[in-house]
Backbone as XML, in Angstrom:
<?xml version="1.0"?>
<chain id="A" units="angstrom">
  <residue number="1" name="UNK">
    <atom name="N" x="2.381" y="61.330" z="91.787"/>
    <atom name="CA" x="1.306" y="60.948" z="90.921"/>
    <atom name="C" x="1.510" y="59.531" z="90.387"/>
  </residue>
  <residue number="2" name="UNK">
    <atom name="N" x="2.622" y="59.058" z="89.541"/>
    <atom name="CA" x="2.769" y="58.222" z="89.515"/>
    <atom name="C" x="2.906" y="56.664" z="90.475"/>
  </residue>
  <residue number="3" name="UNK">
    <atom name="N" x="3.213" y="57.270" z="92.034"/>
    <atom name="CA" x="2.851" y="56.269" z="92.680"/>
    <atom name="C" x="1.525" y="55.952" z="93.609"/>
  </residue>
  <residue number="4" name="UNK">
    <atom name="N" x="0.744" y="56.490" z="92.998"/>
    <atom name="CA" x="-1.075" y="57.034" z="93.472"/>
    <atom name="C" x="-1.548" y="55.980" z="91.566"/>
  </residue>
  <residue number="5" name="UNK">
    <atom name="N" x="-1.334" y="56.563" z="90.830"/>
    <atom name="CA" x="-1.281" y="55.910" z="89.575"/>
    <atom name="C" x="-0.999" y="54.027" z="89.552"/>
  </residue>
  <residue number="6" name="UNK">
    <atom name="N" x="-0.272" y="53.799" z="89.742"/>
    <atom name="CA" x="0.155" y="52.176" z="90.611"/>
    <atom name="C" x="-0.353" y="51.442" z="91.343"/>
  </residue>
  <residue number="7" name="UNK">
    <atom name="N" x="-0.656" y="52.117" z="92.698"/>
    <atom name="CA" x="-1.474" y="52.081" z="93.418"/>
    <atom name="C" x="-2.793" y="51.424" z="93.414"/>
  </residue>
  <residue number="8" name="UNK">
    <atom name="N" x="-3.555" y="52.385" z="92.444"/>
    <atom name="CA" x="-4.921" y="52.495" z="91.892"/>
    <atom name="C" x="-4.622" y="51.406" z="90.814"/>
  </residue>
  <residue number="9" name="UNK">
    <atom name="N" x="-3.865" y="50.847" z="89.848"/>
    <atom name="CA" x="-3.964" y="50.463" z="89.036"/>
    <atom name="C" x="-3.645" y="48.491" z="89.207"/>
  </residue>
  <residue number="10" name="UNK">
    <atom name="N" x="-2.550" y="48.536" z="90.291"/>
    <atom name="CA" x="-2.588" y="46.837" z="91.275"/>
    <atom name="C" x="-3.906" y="46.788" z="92.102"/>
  </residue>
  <residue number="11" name="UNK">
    <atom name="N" x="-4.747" y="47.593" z="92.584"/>
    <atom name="CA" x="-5.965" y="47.745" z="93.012"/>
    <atom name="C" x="-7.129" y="47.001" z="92.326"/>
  </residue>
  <residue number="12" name="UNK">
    <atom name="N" x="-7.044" y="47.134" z="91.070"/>
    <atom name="CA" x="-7.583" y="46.559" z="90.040"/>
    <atom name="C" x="-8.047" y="45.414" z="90.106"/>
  </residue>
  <residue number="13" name="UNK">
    <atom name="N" x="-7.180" y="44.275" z="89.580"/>
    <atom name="CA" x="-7.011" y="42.782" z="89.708"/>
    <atom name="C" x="-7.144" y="42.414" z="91.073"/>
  </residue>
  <residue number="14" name="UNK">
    <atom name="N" x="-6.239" y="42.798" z="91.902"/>
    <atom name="CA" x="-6.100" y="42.203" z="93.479"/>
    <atom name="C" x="-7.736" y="42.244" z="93.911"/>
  </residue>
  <residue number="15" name="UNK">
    <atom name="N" x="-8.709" y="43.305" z="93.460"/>
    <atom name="CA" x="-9.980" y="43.242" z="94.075"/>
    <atom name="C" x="-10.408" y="42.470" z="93.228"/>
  </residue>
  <residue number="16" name="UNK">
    <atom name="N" x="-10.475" y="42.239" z="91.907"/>
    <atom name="CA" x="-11.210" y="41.383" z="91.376"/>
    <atom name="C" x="-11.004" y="39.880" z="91.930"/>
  </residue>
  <residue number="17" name="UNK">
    <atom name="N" x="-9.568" y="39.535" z="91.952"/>
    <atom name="CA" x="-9.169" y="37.752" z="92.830"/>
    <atom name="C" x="-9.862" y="37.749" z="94.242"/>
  </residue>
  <residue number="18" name="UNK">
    <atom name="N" x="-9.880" y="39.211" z="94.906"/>
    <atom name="CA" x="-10.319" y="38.957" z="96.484"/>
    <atom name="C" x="-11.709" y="38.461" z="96.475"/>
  </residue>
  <residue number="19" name="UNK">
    <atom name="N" x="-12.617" y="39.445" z="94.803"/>
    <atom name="CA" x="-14.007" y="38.992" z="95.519"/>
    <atom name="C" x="-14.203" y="38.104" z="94.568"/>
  </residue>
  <residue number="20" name="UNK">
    <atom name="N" x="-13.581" y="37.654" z="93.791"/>
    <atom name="CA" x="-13.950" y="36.069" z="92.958"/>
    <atom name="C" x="-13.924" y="34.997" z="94.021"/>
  </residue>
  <residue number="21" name="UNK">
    <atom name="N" x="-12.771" y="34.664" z="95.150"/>
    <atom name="CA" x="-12.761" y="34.057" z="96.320"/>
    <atom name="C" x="-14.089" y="33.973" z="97.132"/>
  </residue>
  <residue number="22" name="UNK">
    <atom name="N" x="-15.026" y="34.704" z="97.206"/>
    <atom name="CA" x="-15.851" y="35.166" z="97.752"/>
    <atom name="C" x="-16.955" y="34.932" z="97.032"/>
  </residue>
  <residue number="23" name="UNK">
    <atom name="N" x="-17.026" y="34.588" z="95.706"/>
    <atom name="CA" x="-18.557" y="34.287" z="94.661"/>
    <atom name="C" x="-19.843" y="33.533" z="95.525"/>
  </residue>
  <residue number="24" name="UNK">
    <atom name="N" x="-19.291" y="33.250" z="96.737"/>
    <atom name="CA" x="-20.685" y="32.632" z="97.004"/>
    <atom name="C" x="-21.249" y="33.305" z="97.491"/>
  </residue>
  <residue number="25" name="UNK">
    <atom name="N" x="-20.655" y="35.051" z="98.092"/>
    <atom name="CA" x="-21.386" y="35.183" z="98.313"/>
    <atom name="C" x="-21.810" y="36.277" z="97.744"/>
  </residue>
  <residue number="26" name="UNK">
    <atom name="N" x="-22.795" y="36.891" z="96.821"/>
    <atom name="CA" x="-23.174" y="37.193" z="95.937"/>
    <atom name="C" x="-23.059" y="39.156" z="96.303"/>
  </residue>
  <residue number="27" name="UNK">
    <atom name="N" x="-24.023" y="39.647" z="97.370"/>
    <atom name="CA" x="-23.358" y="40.853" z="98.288"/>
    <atom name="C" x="-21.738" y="41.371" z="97.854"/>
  </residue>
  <residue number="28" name="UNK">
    <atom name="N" x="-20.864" y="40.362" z="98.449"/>
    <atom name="CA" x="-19.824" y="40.347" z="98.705"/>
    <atom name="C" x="-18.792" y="40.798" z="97.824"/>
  </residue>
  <residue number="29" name="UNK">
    <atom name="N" x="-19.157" y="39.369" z="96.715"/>
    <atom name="CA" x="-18.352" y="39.743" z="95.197"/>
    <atom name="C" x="-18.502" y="40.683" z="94.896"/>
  </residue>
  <residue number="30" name="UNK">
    <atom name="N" x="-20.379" y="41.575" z="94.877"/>
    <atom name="CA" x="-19.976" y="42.662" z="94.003"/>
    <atom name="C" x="-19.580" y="43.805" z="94.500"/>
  </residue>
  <residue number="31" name="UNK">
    <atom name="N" x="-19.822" y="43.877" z="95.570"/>
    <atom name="CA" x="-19.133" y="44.820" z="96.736"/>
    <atom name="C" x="-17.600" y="44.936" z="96.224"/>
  </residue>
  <residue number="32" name="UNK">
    <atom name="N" x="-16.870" y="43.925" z="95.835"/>
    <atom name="CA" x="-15.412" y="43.866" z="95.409"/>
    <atom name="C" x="-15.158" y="44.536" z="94.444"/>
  </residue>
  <residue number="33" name="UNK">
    <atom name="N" x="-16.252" y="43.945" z="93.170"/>
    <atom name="CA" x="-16.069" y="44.480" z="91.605"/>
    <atom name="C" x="-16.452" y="46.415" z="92.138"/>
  </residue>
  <residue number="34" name="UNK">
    <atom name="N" x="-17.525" y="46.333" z="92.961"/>
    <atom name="CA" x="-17.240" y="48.302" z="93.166"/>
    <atom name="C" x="-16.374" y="48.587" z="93.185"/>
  </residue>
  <residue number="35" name="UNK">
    <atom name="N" x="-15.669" y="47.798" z="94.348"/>
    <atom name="CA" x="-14.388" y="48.610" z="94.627"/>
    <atom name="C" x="-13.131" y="48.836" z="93.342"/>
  </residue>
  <residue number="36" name="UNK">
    <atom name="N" x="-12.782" y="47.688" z="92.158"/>
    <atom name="CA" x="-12.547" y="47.524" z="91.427"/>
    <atom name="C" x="-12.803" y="48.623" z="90.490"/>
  </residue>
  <residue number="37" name="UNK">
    <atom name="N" x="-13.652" y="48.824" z="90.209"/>
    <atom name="CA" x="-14.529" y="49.742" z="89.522"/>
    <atom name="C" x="-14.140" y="51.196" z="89.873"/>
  </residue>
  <residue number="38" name="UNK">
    <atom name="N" x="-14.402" y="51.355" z="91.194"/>
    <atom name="CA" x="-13.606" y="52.443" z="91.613"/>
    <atom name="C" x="-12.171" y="52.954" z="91.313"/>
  </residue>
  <residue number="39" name="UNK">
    <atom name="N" x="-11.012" y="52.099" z="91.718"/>
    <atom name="CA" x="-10.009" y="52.034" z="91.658"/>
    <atom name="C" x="-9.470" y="52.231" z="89.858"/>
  </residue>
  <residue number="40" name="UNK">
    <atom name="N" x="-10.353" y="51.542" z="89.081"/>
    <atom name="CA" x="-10.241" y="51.970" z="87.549"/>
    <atom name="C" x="-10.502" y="53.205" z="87.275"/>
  </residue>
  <residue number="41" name="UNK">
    <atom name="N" x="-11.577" y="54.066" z="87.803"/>
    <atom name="CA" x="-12.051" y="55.383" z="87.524"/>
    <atom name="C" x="-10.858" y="56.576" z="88.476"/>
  </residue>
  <residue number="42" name="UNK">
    <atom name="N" x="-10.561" y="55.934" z="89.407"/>
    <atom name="CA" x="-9.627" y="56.603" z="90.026"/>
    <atom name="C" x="-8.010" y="56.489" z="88.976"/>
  </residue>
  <residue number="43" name="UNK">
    <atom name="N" x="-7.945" y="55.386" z="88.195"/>
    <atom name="CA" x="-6.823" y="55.535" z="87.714"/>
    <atom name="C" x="-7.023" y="56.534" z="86.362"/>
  </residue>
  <residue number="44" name="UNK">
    <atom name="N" x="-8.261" y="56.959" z="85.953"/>
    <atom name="CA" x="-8.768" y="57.424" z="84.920"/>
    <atom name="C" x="-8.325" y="59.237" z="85.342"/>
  </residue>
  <residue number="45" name="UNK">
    <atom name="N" x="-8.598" y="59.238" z="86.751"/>
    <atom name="CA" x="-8.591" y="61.038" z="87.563"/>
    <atom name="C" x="-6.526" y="60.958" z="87.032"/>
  </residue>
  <residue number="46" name="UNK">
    <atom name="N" x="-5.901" y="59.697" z="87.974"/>
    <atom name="CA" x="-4.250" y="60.388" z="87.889"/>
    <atom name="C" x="-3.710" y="60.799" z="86.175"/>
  </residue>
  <residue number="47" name="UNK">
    <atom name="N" x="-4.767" y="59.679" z="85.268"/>
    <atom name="CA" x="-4.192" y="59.912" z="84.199"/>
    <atom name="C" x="-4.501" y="61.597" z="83.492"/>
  </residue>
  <residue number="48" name="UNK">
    <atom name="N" x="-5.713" y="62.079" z="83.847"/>
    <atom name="CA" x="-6.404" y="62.814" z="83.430"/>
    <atom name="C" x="-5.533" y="64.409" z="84.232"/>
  </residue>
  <residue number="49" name="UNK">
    <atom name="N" x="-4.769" y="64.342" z="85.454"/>
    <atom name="CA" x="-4.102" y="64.988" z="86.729"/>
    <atom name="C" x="-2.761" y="65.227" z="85.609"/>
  </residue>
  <residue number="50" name="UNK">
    <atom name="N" x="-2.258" y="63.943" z="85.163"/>
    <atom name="CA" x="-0.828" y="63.888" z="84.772"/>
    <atom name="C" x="-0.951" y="64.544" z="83.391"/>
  </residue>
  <residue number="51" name="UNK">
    <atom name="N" x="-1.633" y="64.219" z="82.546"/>
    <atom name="CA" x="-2.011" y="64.915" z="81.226"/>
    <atom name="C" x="-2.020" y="66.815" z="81.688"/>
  </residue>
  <residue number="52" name="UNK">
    <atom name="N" x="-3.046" y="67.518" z="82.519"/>
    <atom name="CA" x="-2.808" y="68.373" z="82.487"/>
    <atom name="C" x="-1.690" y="69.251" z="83.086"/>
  </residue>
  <residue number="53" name="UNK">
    <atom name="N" x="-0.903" y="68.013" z="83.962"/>
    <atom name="CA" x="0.280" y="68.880" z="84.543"/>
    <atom name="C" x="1.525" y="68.667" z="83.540"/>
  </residue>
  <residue number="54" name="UNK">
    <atom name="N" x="1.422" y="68.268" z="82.096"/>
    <atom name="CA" x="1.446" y="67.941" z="81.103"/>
    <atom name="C" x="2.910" y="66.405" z="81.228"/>
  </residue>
  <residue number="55" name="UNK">
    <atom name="N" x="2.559" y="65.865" z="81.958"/>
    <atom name="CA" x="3.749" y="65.062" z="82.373"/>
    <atom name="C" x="3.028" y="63.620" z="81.462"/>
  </residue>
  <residue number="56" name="UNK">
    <atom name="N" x="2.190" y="64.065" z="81.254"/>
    <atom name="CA" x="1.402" y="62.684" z="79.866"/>
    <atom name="C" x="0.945" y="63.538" z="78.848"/>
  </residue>
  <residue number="57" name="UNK">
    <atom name="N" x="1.980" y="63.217" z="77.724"/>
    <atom name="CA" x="1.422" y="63.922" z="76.348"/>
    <atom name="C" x="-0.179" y="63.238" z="75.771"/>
  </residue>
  <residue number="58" name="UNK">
    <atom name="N" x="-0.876" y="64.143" z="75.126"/>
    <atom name="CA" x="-2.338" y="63.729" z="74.933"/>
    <atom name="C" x="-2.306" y="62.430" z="73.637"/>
  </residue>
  <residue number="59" name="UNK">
    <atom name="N" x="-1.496" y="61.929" z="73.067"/>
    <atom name="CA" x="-1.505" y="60.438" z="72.307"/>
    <atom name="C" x="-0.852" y="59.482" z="73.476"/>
  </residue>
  <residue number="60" name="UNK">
    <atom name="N" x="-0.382" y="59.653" z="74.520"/>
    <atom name="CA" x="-0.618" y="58.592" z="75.247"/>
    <atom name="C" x="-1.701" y="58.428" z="76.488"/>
  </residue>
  <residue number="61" name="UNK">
    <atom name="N" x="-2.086" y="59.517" z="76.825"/>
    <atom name="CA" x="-3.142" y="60.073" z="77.628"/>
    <atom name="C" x="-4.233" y="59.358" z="76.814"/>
  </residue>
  <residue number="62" name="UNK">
    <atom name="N" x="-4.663" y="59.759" z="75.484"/>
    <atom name="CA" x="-5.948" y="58.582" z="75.029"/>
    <atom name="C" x="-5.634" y="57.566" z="74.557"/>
  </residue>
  <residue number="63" name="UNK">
    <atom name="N" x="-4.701" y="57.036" z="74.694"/>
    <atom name="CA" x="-3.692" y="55.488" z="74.609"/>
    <atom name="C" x="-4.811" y="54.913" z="76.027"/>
  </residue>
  <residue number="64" name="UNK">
    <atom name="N" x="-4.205" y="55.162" z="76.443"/>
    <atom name="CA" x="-4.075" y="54.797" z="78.300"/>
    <atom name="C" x="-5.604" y="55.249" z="78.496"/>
  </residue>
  <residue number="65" name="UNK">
    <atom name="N" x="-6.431" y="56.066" z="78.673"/>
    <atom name="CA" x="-7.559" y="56.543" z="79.141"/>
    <atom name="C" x="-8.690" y="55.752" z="78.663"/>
  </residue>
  <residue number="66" name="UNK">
    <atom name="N" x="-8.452" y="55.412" z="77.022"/>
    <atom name="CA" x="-9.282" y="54.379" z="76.363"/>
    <atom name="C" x="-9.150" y="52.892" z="76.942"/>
  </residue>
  <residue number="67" name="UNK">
    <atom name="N" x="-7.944" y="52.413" z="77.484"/>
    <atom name="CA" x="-7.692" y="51.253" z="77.928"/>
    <atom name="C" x="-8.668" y="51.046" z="79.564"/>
  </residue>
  <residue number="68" name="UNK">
    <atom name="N" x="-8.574" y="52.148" z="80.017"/>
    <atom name="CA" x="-9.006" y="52.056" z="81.325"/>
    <atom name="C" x="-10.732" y="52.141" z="80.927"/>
  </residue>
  <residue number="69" name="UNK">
    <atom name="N" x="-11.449" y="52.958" z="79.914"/>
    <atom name="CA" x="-12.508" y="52.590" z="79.703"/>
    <atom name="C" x="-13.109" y="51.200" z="79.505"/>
  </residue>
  <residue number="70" name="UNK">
    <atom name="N" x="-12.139" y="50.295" z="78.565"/>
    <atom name="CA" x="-12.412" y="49.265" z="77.996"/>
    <atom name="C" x="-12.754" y="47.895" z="79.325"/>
  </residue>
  <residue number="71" name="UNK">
    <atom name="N" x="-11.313" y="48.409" z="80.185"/>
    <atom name="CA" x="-11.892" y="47.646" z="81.631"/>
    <atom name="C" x="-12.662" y="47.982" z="82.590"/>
  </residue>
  <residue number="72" name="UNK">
    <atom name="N" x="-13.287" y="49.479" z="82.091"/>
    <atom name="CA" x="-14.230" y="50.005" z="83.268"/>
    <atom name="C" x="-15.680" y="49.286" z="82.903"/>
  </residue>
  <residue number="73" name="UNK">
    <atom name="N" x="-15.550" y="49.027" z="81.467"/>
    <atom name="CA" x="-16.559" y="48.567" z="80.661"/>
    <atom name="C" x="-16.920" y="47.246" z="81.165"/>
  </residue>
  <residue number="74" name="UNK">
    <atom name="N" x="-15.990" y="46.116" z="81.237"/>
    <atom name="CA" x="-16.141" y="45.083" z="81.376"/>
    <atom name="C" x="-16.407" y="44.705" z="82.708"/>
  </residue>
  <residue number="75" name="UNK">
    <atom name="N" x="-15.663" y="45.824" z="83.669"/>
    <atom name="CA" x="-15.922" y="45.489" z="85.139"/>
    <atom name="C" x="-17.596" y="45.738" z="85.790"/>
  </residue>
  <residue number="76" name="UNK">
    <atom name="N" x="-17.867" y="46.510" z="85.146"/>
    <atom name="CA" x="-19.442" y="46.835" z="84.753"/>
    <atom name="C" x="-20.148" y="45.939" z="84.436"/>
  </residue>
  <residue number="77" name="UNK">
    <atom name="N" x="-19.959" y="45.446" z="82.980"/>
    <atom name="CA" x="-20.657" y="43.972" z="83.166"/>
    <atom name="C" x="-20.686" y="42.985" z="83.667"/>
  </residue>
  <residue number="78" name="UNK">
    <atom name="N" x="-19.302" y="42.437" z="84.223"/>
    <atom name="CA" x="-19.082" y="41.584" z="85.339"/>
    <atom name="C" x="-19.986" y="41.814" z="86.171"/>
  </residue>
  <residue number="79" name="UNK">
    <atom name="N" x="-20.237" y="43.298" z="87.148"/>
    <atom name="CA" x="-21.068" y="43.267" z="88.231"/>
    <atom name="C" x="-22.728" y="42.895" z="87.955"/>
  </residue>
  <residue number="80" name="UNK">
    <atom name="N" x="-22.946" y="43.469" z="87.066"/>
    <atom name="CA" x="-24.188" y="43.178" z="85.976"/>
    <atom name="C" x="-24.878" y="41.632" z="85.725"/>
  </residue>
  <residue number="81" name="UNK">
    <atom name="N" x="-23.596" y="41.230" z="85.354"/>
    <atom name="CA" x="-23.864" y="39.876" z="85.126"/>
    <atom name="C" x="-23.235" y="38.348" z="86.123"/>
  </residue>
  <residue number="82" name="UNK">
    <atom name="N" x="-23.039" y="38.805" z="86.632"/>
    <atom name="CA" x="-21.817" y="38.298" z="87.242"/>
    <atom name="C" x="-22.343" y="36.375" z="87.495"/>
  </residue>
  <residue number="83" name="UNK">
    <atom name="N" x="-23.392" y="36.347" z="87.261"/>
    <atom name="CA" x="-23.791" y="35.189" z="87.669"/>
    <atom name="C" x="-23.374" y="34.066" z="86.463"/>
  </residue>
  <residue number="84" name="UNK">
    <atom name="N" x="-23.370" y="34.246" z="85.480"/>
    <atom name="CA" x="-23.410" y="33.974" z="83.953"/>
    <atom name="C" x="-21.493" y="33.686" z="84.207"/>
  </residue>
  <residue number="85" name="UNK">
    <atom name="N" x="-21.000" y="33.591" z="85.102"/>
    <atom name="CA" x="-19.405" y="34.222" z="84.880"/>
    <atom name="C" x="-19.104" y="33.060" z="85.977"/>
  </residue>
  <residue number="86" name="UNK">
    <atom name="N" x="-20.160" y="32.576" z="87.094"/>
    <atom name="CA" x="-19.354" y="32.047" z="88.457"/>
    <atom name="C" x="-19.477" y="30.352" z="87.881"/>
  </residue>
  <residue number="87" name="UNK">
    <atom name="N" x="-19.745" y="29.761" z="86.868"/>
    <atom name="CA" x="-19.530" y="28.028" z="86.816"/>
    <atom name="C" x="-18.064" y="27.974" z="86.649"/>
  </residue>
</chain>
């Protein structure tokens, strides 16, 4: 779990740099931030996996679960807005 957790969580950033590289072409980038997006909600399932196999006590479970909202949040608007973001 923890190395599915990692995984998903260097997934993150690395897609966001791949499709910032890529801003021109508009498809492309946000095609990236999905994937991004994905990979955050997927880190949201191991945390949510590890909590009930109780190997994450529930004050760090909504430590951690709130954090991954906060960037699921923003990766959202990025795709949203994303134009406002490429000067």
């Amino acid at each position: 779990m923890a190395r599915q957790l990692r995984r998903a969580a260097r997934s993150v950033p690395a897609n966001i740099v791949e499709g910032w590289a890529k801003r021109s072409s508009a498809p492309e980038f946000k095609r990236y931030l999905q994937v991004a997006i994905g990979s955050c909600d997927e880190c949201k399932l191991w945390l949510e996996m590890s909590r009930d196999e109780d190997y994450l006590v529930d004050t760090r479970f909504n430590d951690l679960s709130n954090r991954f909202n906060v960037v699921g949040a923003m990766l959202k608007s990025l795709w949203k807005q994303w134009q406002t973001f490429s000067s």
